[in-house]
N, C-alpha and C positions, 0 to 999 in steps of 0.2 A: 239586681245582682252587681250590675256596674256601680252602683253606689255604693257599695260594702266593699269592691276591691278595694278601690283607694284607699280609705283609711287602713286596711289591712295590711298593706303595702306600707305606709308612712311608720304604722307600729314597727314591721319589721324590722324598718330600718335605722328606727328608734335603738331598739334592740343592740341589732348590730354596732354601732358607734358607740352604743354605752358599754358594749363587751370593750372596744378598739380606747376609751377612756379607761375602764377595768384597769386592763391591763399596763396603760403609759403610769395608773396610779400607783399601781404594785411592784414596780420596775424602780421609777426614777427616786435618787436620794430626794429630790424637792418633800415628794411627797410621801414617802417611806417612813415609817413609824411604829417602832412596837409597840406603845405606848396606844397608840391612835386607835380606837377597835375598827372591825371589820365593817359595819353595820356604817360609820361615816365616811368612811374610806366609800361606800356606793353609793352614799349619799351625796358625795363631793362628785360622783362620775355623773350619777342624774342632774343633778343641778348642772353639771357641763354640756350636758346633752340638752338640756333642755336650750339650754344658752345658745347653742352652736343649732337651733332650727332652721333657719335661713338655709344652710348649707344644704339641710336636710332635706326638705321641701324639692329640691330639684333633682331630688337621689327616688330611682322607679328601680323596682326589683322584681322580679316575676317571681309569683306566688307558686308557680309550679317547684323551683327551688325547694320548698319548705313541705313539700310531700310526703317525705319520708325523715328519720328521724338520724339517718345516718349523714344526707346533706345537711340538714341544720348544727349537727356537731361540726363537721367538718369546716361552717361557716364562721360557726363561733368560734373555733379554734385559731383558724386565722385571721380573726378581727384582734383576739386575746396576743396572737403571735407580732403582727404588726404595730401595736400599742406596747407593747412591751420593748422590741426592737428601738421606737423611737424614745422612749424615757430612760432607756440603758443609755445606746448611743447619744443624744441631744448634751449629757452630762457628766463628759468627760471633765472638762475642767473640774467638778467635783473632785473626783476618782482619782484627779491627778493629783489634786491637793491633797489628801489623805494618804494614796499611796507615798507621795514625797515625805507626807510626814512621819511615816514610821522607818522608811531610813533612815531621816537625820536624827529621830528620836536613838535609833540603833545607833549612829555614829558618834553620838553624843555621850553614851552609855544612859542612857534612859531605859535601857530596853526593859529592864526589872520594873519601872515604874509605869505600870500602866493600867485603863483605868475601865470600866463598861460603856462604851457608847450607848448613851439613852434611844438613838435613831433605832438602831439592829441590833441591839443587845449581845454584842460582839464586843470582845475583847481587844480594843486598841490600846499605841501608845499615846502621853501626854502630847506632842506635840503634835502627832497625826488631828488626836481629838479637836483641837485646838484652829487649827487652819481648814477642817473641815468644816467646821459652826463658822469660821471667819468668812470662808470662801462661801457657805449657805446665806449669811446674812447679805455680805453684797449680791447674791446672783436675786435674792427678791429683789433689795434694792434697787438694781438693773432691772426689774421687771422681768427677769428672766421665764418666773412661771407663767408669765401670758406670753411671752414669746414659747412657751412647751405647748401649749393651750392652743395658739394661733396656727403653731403646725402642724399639730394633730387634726386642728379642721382644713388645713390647705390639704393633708395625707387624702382627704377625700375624695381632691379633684387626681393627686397623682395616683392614689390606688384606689378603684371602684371598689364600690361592696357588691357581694354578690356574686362572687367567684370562688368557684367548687376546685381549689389547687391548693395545699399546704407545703407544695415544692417550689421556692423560689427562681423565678425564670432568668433571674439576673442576679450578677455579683455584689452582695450585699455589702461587701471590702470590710470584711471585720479586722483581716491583716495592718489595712490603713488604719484603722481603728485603733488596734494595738500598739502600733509603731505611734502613732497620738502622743497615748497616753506615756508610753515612756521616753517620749521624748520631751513632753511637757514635763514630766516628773523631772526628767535629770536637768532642764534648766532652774528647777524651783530646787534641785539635790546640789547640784557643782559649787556655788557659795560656800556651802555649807564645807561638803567635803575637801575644798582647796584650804579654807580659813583651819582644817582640825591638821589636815594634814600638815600642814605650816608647823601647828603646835607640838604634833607628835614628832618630828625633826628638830625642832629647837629642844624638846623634853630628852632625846635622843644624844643630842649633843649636853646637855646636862647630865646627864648621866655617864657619859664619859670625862667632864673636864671635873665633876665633885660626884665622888662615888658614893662619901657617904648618907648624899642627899636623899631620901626615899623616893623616888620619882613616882609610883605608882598612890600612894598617896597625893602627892603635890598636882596628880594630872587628871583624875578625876574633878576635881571642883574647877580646873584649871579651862576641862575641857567644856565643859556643862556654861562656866560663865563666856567662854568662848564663843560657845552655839548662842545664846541669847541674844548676846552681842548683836550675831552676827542676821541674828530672826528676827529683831529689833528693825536693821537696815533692810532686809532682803524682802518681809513682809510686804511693804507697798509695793515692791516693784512686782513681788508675784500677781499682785491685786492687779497691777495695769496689764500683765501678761492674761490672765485670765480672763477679764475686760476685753481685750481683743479678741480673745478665742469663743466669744459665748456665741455670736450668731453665727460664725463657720461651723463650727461643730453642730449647731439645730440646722441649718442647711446638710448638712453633710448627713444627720440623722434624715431627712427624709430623701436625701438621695440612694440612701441605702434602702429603706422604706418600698422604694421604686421599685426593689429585684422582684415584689410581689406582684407587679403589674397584670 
């Protein structure tokens, strides 16, 4: 009987990390896809689980746990809850770059001009679209998805498996999260907004010293070739600001990870 626990045990825990995978897959823009079907999406969690044994190997879980069918929901739930937590949080930068970009898209007058994201089959604007694939491409680049990958096996050591609690004992700081993301956004927005501003005051003053210039004509393509300009310059630097932010923000996702302890 001692020899059938163990592997019983090892399944389980199997199990569980590929639920805590599940869900960082279904969560984070890396690996979010409508396109993508269901059936790869847990094919891409197995293969991580399997990859991530070592970690596993030293994770013992009592089989009494797994008795009833109400403890094992409850476990699954929050291996699902915790994974999902860290592939939200880990990629902000994303979030910020797409949020930034349907402002200045808006500031731009783009806002009519907009297109279906292939990712979520959601409705963005052109320039949102746009800096999100930029910012997706460098964050592989950066090896950013094995840095998602790498934390989700360290989540191991800071949060056990095997704990019958879906109420987090600690402050998971989604507020700091939030305040993040828009603050990231408005340094990747202010460029923008200073450079239209500029124009709508000079358009302003044109239209007071020759009235019968059409200004709202003349400010539309005036303001569009303005933004480009100005997306042209602002681009890299967002890249180097993003850059810096990629492994605070996956630290910061598993310290938030922690409140499940």
């Amino acid at each position: 009987m001692r020899g059938l626990e163990i592997p019983a045990q090892l399944v389980m825990a199997y199990f569980l990390i590929h639920l805590r995978f599940v869900g960082m897959m279904f969560t984070s823009p890396l690996f979010v896809a409508a396109g993508t079907p269901l059936p790869l999406r847990f094919l891409c969690a197995v293969i991580l689980t399997v990859a991530s044994a070592e970690a596993i190997q030293t994770t013992v879980i009592p089989m009494v746990l797994f008795e009833s069918w109400t403890s094992i929901f409850v476990l699954a739930l929050r291996e699902l809850l915790v994974g999902s937590l860290i592939g939200l949080l880990a990629t902000l930068p994303l979030i910020a770059l797409q949020t930034s970009g349907e402002q200045i898209g808006l500031a731009m007058g783009l806002s009519m001009a907009s297109t279906i994201d292939p990712m979520t089959q959601s409705q963005t604007s052109l320039i949102a679209q746009l800096q999100f694939l930029l910012g997706l491409w460098f964050y592989f680049r950066w090896n950013g998805h094995l840095l998602m990958v790498r934390s989700l096996v360290e989540s191991l050591r800071l949060v056990p498996l095997a704990k019958l609690s879906l109420v987090p004992t600690g402050d998971m700081q989604l507020g700091v999260w939030l305040q993040g993301v828009f603050r990231l956004g408005m340094q990747l927005v202010i460029p923008f907004y200073c450079a239209l501003l500029l124009a709508d005051i000079g358009l302003g003053f044109l239209a007071r010293t020759v009235p019968q210039m059409n200004v709202f004509i003349l400010g539309l393509p005036l303001k569009v070739g303005l933004g480009f300009f100005v997306l042209i310059i602002a681009l890299p630097l967002a890249v180097d600001i993003v850059h810096g932010q990629l492994e605070e923000w996956i630290e910061f996702a598993l310290v938030s990870a922690a409140a499940w302890r």
